[in-house]
C-alpha positions in Angstrom: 0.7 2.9 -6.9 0.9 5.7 -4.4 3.8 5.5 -1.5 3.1 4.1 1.5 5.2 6.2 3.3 4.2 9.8 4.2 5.8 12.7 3.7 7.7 14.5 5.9 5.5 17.5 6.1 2.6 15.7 5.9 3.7 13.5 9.3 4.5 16.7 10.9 1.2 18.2 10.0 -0.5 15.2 10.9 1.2 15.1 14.1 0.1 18.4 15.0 -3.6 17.6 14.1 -3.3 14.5 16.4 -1.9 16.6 19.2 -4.7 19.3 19.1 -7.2 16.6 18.7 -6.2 14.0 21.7 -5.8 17.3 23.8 -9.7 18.6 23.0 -11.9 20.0 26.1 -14.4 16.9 27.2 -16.9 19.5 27.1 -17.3 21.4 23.0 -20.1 21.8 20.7 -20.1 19.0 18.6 -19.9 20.7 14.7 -18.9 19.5 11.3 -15.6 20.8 11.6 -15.2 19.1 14.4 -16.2 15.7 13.3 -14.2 16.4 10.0 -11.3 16.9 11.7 -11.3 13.7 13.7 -11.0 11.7 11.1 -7.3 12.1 10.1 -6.9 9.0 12.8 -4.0 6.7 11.6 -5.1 4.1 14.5 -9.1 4.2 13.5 -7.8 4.1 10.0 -5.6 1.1 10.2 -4.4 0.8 7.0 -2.4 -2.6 5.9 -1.7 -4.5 2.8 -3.8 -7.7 3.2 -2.8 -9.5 -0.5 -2.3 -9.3 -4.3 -5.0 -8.6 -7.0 -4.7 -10.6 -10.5 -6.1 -8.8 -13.3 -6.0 -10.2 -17.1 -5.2 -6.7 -19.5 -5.8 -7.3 -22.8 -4.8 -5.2 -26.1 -4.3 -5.0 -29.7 -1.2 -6.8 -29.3 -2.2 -9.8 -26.6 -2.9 -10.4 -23.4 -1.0 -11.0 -19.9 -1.8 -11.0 -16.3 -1.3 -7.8 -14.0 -1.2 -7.7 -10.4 -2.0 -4.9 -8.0 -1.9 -4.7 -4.3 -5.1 -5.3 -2.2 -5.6 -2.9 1.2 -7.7 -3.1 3.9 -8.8 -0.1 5.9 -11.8 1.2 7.6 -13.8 4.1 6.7 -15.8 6.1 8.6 -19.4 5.5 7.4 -21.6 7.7 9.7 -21.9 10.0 12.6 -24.1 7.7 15.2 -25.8 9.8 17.8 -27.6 9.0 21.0 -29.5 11.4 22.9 -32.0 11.6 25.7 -34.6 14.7 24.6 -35.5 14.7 21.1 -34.8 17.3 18.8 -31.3 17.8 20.5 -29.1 15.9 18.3 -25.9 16.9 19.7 -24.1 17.4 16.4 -26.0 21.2 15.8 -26.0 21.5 12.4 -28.1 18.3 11.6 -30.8 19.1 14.7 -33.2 19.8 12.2 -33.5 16.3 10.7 -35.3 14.9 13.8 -37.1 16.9 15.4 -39.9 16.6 17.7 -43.3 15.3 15.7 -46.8 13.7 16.4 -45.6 10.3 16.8 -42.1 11.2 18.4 -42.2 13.6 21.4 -40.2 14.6 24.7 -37.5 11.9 25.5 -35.3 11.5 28.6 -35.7 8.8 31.4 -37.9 7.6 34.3 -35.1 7.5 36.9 -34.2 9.3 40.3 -30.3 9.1 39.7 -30.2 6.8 42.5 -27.2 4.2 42.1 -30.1 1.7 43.0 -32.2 2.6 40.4 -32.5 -1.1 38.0 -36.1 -0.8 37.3 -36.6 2.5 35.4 -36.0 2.0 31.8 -33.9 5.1 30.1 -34.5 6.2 27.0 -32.0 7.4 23.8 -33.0 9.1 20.5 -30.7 8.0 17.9 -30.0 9.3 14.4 -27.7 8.1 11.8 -26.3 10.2 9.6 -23.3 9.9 6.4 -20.2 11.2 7.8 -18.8 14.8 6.5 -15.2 14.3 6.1 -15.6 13.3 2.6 -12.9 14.6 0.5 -10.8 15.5 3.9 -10.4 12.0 4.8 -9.5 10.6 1.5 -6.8 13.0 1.1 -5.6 11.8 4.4 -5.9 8.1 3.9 -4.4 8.6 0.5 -1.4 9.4 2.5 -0.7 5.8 3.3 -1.4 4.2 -0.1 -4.5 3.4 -2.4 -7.8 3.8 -0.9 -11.2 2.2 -0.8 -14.5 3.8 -0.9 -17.0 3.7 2.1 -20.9 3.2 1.8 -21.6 6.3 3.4 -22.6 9.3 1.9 -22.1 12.6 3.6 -25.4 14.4 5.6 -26.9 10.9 4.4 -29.8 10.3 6.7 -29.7 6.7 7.1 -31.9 6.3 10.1 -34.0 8.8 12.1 -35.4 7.5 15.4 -38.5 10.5 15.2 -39.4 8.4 11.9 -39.5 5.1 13.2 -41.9 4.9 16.2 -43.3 1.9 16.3 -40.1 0.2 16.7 -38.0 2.7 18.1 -40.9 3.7 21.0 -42.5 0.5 21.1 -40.4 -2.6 20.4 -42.7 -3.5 17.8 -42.2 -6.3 16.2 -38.9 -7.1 18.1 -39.9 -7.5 21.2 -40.9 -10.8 20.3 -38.1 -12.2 18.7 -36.6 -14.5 20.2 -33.2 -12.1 20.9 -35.0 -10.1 22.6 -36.8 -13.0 24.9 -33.5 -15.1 25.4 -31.1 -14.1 28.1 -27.6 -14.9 26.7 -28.2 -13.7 23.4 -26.8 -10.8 21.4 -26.0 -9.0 24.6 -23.3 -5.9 24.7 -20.5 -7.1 27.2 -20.8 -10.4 29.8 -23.1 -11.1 32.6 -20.2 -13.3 34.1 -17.6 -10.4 34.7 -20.4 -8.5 35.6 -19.9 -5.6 33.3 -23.1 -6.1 30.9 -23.7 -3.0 29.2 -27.2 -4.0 28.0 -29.3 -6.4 25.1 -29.0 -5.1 21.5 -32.5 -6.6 21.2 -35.2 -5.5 20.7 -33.5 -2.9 18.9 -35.4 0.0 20.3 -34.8 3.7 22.4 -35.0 2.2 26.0 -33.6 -0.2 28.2 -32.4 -0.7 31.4 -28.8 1.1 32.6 -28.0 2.9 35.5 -25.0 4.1 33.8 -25.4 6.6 31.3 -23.1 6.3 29.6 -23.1 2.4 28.2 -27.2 3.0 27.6 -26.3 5.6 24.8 -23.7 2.8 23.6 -25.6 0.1 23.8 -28.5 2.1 21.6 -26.2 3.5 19.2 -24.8 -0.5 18.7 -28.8 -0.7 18.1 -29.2 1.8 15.5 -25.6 0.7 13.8 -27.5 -3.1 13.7 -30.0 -1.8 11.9 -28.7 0.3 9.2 -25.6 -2.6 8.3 -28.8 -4.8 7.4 -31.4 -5.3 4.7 -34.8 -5.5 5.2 -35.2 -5.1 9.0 -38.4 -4.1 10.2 -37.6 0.1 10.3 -37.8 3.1 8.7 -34.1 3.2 7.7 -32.1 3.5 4.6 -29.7 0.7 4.4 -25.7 1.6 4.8 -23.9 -1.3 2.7 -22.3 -1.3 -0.5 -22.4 -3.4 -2.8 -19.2 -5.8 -3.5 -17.5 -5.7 -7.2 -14.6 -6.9 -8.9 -11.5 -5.9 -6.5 -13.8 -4.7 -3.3 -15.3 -6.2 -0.6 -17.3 -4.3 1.2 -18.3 -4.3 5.1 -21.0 -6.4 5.8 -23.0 -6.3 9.2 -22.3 -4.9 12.0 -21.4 -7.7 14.9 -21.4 -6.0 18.6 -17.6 -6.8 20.1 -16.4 -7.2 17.1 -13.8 -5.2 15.5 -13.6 -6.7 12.6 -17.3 -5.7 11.6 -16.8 -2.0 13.0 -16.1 0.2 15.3 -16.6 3.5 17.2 -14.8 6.8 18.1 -16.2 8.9 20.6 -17.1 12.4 19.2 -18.8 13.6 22.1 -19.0 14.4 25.0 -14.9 13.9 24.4 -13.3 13.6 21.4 -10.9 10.5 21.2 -8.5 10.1 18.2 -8.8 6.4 19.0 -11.8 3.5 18.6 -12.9 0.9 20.1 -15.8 -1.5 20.4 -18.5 -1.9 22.9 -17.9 -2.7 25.8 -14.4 -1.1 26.2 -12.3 -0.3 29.6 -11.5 3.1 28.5 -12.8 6.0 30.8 -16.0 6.9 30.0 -17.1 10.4 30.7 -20.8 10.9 31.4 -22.8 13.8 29.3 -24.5 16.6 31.2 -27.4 16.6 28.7 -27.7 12.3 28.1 -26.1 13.5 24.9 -23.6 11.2 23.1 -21.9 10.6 19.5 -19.7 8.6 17.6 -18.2 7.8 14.5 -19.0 4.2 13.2 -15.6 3.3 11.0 -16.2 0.2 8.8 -13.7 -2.5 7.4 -13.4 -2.1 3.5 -11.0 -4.0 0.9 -9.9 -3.4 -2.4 -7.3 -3.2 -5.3 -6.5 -1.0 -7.8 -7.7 -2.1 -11.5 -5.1 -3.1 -13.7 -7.7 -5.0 -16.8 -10.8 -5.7 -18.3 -10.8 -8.9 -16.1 -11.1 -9.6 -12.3 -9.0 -13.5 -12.3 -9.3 -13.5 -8.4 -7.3 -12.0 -5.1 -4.6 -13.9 -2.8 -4.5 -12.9 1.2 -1.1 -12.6 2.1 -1.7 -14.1 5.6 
């Protein structure tokens, strides 16, 4: 079992990383390195031990029961971006994935950028894409202990908006469900503090949002719906795992709850923190409508220690 405390040089050098990171201009060209970087986050990571693996080992000589610690951490699965003119992905070195096509041009929004404006619908490319940090971030979580391995594959395109026009353009089928037709339901934030950030159905580019800001949330809560499910009606590649003897994957995606997922801003600023939809935190506004995050899931596992998995006990 690896020690759960960190070096002393590491800590320092993580420190440093922190400090460079949580002191980044709001305005930078989003780029792998970039997004690599941000994930040595300790708070997105939140590492604990959650419980105690039983394993039964058995040799030449007999058979007995081993333990091994289970942790729980979160991962971060994709890059999620959400973007008003397509073809403009703001992370630059995967633009080319979804660019402009027959089905899938232009982009942007019917409003005048008056504060008054409720009844022009704005509209958000989104793509989805396996996070980068790879072997970066599992060195880093290694750090803290043993470590559990997310769904995502890196440069993985899991969902394309330019590919799926009927739904993402369109609302169809979704704009029949009964989400999408029921006020109350499956909504980002609450109509009773009056801070609703928007409908996650139908699960589609546009919506209604003077603020800029919460409509490239609410979307990218969209896109992160879809791609935590199985057969949904979209041209997506599914981004789940599969659970096995001593892991337990993340399942779907739940908007305002952390224990499904959450995000870190990656652009237009670059936070060393996440958070869920809606959050209080300031949020800046993107010159361009162009917005990303990092979507970190909850994973839990334990080390093997036998042939057989006899079962897990949660500490609390």
């Amino acid at each position: 079992m690896n020690r759960l405390l960190l070096p002393l040089s590491r800590r320092f050098r993580l420190a440093m990383a922190l400090a460079l990171l949580s002191g980044a201009a709001s305005a930078f060209a989003l780029t792998t390195a970039t997004i690599v970087a941000s994930s040595a986050s300790p708070g997105c990571l939140e590492y604990r031990v959650v419980g105690i693996c039983y394993w039964l080992y058995c040799s030449w000589s007999g058979c007995s029961v081993r333990t091994s610690l289970k942790v729980r951490h979160y991962v971060p699965d994709a890059v999620v971006s959400s973007y008003s003119n397509t073809g403009e992905n703001p992370w630059m070195e995967v633009r080319a994935m979804s660019m402009p096509n027959d089905t899938a041009q232009a982009g942007g929004d019917g409003t005048v950028n008056h504060g008054n404006d409720y009844n022009v619908a704005k509209f958000k490319n989104t793509d989805v894409i396996g996070h980068p940090a790879g072997s970066v971030f599992s060195e880093f979580a290694r750090t803290f202990g043993y470590t559990c391995q997310g769904a995502g594959t890196a440069f993985m395109p899991y969902f394309l908006s330019t590919l799926d026009t009927a739904a993402w353009r369109y609302n169809v089928p979704e704009m029949a469900y009964p989400e999408a037709l029921t006020s109350g339901m499956r909504e980002i934030g609450s109509r009773v503090t009056g801070d609703l950030w928007g409908n996650v159905y139908p699960r589609g580019g546009f919506l209604h949002q003077t603020d800029d800001y919460k409509s490239a949330a609410v979307v990218a809560q969209r896109a992160g719906d879809v791609v935590t499910r199985r057969a949904q009606p979209h041209v997506y590649q599914p981004l789940l795992a599969n659970t096995r003897d001593g892991y337990w994957p993340a399942g779907a995606l739940l908007e305002g709850n952390a224990s499904t997922g959450k995000w870190q801003e990656l652009s237009p600023t670059l936070s060393n923190s996440c958070a869920v939809f809606p959050h209080s935190s300031p949020r800046v506004q993107a010159k361009q409508g162009d917005y990303a995050w990092a979507l970190w899931r909850p994973y839990a596992c334990c080390q093997r220690r036998g042939q057989v998995f006899l079962g897990s006990v949660d500490l609390t």
